[in-house]
N, CA, C and O atoms as a DFTB+ gen file, in Angstrom:
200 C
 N C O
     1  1      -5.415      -4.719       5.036
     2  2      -6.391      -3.994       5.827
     3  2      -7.246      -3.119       4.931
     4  3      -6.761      -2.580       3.935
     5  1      -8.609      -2.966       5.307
     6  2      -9.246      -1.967       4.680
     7  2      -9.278      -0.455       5.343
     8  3      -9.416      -0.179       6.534
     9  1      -9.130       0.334       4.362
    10  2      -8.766       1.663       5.203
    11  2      -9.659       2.829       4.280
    12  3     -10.097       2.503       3.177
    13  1      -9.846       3.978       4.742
    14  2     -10.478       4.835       4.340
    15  2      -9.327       5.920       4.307
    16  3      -8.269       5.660       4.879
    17  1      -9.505       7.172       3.632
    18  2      -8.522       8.098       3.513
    19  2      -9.481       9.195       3.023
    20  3     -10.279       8.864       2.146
    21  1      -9.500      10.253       3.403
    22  2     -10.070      11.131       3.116
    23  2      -9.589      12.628       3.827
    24  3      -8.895      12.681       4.843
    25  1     -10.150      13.941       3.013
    26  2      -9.112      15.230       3.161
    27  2     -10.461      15.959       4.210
    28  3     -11.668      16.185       4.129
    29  1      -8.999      16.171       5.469
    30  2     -10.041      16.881       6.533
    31  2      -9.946      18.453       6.561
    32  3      -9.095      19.045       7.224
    33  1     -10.884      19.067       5.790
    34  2     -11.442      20.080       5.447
    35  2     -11.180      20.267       3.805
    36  3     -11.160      19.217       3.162
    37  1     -10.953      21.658       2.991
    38  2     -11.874      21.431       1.660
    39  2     -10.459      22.257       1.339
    40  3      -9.955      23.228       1.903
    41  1     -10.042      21.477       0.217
    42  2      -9.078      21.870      -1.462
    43  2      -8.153      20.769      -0.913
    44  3      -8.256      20.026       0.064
    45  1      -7.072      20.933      -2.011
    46  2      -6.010      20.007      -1.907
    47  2      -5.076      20.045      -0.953
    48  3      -4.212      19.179      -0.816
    49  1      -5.245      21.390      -0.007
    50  2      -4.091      21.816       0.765
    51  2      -4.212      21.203       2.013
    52  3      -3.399      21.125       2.934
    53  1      -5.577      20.696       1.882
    54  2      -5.975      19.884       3.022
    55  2      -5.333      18.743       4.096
    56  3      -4.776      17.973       3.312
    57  1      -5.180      18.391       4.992
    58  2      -4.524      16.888       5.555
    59  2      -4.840      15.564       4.934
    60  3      -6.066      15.531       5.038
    61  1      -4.564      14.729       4.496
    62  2      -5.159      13.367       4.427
    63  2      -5.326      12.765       5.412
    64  3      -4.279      12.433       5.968
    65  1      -6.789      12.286       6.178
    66  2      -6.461      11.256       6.940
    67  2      -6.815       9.852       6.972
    68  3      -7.766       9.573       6.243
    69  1      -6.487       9.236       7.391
    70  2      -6.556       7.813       6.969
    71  2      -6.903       6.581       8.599
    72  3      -6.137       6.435       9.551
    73  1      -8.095       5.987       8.418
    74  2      -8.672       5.464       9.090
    75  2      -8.789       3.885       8.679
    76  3      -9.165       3.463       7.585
    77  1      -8.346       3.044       9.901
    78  2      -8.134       1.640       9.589
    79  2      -9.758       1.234       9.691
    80  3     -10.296       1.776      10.656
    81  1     -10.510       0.516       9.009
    82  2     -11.363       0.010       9.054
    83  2     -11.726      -1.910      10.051
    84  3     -12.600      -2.323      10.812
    85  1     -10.713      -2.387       9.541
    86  2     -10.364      -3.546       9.507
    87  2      -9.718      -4.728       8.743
    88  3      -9.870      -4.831       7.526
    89  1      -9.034      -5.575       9.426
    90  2      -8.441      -6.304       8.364
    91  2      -8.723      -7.437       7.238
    92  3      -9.264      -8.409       7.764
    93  1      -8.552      -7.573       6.090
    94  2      -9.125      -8.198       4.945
    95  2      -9.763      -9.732       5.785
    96  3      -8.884      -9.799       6.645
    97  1     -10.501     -10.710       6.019
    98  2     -11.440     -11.984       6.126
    99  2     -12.340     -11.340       7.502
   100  3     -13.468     -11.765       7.752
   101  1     -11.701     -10.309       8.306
   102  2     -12.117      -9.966       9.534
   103  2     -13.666     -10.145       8.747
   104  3     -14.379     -11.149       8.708
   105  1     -13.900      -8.755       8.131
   106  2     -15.067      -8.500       7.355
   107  2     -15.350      -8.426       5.937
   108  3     -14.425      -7.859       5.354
   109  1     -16.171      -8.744       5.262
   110  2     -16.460      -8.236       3.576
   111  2     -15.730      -7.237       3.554
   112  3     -15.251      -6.539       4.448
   113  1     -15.656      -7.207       2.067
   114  2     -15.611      -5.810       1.160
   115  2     -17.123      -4.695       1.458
   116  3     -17.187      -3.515       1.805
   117  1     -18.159      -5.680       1.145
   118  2     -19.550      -4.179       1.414
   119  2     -19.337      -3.948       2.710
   120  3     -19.103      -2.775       3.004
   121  1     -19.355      -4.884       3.726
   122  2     -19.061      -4.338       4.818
   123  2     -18.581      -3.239       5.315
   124  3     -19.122      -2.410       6.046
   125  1     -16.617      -3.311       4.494
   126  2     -16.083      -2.341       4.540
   127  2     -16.464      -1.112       4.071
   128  3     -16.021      -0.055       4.521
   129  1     -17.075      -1.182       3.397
   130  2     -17.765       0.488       2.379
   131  2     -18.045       0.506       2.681
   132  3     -17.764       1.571       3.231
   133  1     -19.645      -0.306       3.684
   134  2     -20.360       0.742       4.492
   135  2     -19.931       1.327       5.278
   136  3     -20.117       2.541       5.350
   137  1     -18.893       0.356       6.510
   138  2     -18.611       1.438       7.628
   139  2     -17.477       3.051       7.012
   140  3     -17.217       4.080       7.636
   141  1     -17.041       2.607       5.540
   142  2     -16.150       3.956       5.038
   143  2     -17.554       4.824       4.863
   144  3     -17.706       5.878       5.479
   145  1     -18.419       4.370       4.102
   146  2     -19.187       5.469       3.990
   147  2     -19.811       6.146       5.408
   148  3     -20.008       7.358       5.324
   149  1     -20.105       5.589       6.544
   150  2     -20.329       5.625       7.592
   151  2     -19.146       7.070       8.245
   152  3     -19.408       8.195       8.670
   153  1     -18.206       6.536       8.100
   154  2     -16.642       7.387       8.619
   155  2     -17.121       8.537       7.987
   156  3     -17.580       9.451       8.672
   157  1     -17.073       8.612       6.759
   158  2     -17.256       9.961       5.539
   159  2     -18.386      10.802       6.435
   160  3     -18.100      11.920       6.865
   161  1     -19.516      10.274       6.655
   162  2     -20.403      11.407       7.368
   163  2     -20.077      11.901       8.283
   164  3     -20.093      13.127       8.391
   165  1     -19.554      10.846       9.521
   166  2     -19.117      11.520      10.513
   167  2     -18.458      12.504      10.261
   168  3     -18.958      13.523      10.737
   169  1     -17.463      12.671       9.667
   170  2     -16.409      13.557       9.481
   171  2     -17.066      14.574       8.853
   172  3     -16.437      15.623       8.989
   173  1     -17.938      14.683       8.304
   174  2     -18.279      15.833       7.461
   175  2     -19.657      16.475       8.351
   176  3     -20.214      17.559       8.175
   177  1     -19.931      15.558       9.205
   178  2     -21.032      16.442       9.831
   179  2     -20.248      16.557      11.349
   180  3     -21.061      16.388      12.258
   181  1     -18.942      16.791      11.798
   182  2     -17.920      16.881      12.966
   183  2     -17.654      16.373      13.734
   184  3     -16.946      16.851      14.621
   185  1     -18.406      14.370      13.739
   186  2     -18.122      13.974      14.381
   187  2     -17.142      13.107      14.608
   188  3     -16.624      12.611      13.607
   189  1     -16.693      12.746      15.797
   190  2     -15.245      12.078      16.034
   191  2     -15.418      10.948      16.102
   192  3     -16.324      10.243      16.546
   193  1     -13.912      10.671      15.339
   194  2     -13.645       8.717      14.513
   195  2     -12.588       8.327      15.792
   196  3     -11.420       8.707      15.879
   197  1     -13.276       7.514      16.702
   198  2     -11.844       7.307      17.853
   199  2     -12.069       5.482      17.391
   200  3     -11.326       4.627      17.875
């Protein structure tokens, strides 16, 4: 599966969280980065990954 992981709010003390993207032939690899890079904004500008 492709997954994203990233720390929700700022230093190391932070949570990791980790978001399934989809599973490997479902979609590409760029595919997958885009929608991670996609996830990354949301999260950083507050919006919710359901």
């Amino acid at each position: 599966s492709y997954i994203v992981r990233y720390r929700a709010g700022s230093g190391r003390s932070a949570p990791v969280k980790r978001v399934t993207i989809a599973k490997v032939g479902k979609v590409t690899p760029d595919q997958a980065r885009d929608v991670a890079d996609i996830t990354r904004v949301a999260e950083i500008r507050g919006g919710r990954l359901s």
